[in-house]
C-alpha positions in Angstrom: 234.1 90.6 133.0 230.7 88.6 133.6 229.5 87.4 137.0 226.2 85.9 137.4 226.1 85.7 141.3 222.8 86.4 143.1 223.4 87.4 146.3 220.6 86.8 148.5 219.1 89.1 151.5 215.8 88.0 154.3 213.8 91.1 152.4 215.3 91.2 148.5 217.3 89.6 145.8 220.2 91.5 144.4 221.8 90.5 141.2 225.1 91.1 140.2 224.5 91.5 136.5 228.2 92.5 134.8 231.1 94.7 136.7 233.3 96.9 134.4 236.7 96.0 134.1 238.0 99.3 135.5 236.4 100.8 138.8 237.0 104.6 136.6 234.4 103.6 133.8 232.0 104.6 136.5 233.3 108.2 136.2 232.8 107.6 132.4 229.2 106.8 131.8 226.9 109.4 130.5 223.9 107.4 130.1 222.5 103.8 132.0 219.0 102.1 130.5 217.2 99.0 130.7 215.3 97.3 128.5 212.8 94.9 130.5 211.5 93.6 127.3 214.7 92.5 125.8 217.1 92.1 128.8 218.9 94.0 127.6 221.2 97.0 129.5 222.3 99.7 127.7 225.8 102.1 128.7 226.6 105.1 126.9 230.1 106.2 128.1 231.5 109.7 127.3 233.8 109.0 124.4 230.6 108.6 122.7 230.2 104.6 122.5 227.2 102.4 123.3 227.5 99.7 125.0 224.9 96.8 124.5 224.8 94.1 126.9 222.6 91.2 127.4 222.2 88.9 131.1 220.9 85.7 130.2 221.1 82.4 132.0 223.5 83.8 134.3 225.9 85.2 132.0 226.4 88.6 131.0 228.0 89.5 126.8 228.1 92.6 124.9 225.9 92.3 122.1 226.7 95.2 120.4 229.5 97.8 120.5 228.2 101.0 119.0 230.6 104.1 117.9 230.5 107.5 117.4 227.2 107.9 119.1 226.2 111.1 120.6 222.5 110.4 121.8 220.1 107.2 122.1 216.7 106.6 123.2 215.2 103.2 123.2 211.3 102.9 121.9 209.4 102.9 125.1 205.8 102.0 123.9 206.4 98.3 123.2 204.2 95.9 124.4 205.4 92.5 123.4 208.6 90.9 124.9 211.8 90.6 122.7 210.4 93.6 120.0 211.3 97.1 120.1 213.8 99.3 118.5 216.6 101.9 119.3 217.5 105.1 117.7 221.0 106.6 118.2 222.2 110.2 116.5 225.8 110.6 115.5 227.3 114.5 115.4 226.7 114.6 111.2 222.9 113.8 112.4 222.3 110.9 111.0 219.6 108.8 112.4 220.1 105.0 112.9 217.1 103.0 114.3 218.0 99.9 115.1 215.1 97.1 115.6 215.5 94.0 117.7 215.7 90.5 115.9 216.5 87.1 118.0 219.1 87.8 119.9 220.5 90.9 118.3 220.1 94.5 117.0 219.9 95.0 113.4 220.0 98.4 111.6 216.9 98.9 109.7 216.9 102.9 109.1 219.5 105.4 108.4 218.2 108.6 108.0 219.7 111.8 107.2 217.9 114.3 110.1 220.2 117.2 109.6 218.7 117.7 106.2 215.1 117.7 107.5 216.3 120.0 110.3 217.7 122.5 107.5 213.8 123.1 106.6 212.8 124.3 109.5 216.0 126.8 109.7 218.0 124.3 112.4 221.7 124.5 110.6 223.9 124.2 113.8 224.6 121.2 115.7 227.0 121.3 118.4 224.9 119.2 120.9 222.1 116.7 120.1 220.2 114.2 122.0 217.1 112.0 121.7 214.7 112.6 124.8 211.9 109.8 123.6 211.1 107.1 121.0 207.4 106.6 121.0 205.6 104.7 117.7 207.1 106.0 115.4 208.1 109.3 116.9 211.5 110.5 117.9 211.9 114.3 120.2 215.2 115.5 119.4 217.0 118.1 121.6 219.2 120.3 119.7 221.7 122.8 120.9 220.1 123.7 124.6 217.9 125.5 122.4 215.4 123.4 120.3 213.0 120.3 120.9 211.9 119.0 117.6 209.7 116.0 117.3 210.5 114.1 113.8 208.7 111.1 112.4 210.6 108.1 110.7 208.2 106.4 108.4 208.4 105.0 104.5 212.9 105.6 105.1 212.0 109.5 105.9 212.8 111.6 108.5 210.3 114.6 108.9 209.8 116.8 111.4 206.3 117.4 112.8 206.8 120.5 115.5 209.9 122.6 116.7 209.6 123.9 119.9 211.9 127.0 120.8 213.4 126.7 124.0 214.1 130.2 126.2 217.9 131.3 126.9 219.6 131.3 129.5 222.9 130.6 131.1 221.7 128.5 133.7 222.0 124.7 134.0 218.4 124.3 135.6 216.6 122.1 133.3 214.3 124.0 130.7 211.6 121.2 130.1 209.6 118.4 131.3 207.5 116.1 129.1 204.6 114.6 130.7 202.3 112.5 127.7 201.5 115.4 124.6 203.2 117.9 126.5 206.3 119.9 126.8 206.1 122.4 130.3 209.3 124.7 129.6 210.4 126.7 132.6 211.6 130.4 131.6 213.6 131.7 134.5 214.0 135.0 133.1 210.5 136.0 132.7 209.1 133.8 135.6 206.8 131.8 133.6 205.7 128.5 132.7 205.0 127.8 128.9 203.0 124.6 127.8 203.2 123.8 124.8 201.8 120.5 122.4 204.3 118.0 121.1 202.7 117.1 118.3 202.1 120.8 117.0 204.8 122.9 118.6 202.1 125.4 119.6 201.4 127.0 123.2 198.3 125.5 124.7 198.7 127.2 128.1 200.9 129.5 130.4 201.2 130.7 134.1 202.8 133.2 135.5 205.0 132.5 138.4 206.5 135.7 139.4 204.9 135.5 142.9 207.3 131.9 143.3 210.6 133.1 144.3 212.5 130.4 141.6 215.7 132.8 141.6 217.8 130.3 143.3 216.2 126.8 141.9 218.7 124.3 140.9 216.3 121.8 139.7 212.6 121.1 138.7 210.1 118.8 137.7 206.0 118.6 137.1 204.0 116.3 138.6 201.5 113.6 136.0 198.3 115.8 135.5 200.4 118.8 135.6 199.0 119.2 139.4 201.8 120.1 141.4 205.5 122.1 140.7 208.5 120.9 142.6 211.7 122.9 143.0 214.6 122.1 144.2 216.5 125.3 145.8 220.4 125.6 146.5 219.6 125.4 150.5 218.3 121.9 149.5 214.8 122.4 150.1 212.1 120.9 147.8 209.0 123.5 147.4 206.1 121.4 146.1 203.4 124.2 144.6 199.6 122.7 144.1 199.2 124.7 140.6 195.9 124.4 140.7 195.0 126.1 144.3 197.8 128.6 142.8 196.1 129.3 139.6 192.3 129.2 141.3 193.7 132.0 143.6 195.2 134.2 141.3 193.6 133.5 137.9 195.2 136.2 136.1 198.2 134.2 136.7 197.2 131.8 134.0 195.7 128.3 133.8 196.9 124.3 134.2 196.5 122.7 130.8 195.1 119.7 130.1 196.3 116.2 129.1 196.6 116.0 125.7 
């Protein structure tokens, strides 16, 4: 199952880490990540397990074989080398962060997050998936239609802001986090909402009815919320400098600012 080849080029080293034993896994993984601070790769496959593996000294293992698991996000703010945590969310919504110890992951919290969903009037969940782990902070997508950011402290889950997400039929992707804040892209109404993680409220808006975005299939925002990329069916990429945009039309709205 393991190789630990390194296959050697004039301009780059490529290592051949692990090979699946079937060529058709491929067609089954959902999610890939790597963890530079552990080693440690991380598989999510679409029956909904998670595969941990670890590459050391030329040999690849699975170091854990998790179950059941319908989202995971691995903490991305850790500075020192073999710390760090995971959090996976099973379909009851329970929360299990996991934090690295020696050569392993050990289960540290299991949280109930459906409960503290039911306060803020979130009772259905028929898709959920984590989108960061910073601190102690985890942003939950619920049902194509929420983003909530919860905090996991003292064995509680709470959430902190609940960000409603427009609706829509399409596939485009509604959001983009860049640092403190959530850019949602409402197709229907041509406009781009900013809002603040940590508060759930709206900070800024710009109207983008003079963009032709009727046939986008995909987006993004650039760091510093400077520039708008779309990607249209023809395959172009449009690259809008918000700013000059904004500065032009200012009725149109305004760039926020880093939070």
């Amino acid at each position: 199952m393991a190789e630990g080849t390194v296959e050697k080029n004039i301009n780059f080293f490529r290592f051949i880490l692990q090979k699946l034993p079937k060529q058709q896994e491929l067609q089954k993984i959902k999610a890939f990540r790597y963890c530079i601070k552990s080693n440690y790769f991380f598989c999510h496959f679409n029956d909904n397990h998670l595969i941990v593996s670890s590459f050391q000294n030329a040999e690849a293992k699975i170091v854990e074989d998790l179950e059941h698991v319908e989202g995971f996000a691995l903490q991305t703010d850790v500075e020192s080398f073999k710390t760090g945590k995971i959090a996976t969310i099973n379909k009851d919504g329970e929360l299990l962060v996991y934090e690295y110890q020696g050569d392993k992951y050990v289960l540290q919290e299991k949280l109930d997050l459906r409960s503290a969903l039911t306060k803020v009037n979130i009772t259905e969940f028929e898709a959920l998936e984590l989108t960061s782990f910073k601190r102690e902070i985890i942003t939950v997508y619920i049902n194509k239609s929420y983003l909530v950011q919860c905090s996991i402290k003292d064995h509680q889950c709470d959430v902190l802001s609940n960000i409603t997400l427009p609706e829509t039929i399409s596939d485009v992707n509604k959001y983009v986090i860049i640092g403190g804040v959530c850019t949602v892209l409402d197709i229907h109404a041509s406009m781009l909402l900013f809002y603040s993680i940590d508060t759930g409220k709206e900070i800024s808006k710009i109207d983008i009815r003079q963009l032709d975005i009727s046939s986008i299939q995909a987006w993004t925002m650039s760091d510093q919320f400077k520039y708008l990329a779309l990607v249209l069916q023809s395959g172009d990429i449009h690259l809008v400098d918000l700013h000059s945009y904004c500065t032009t039309s200012p009725q149109q709205g305004r760039q926020p600012t880093e939070q």
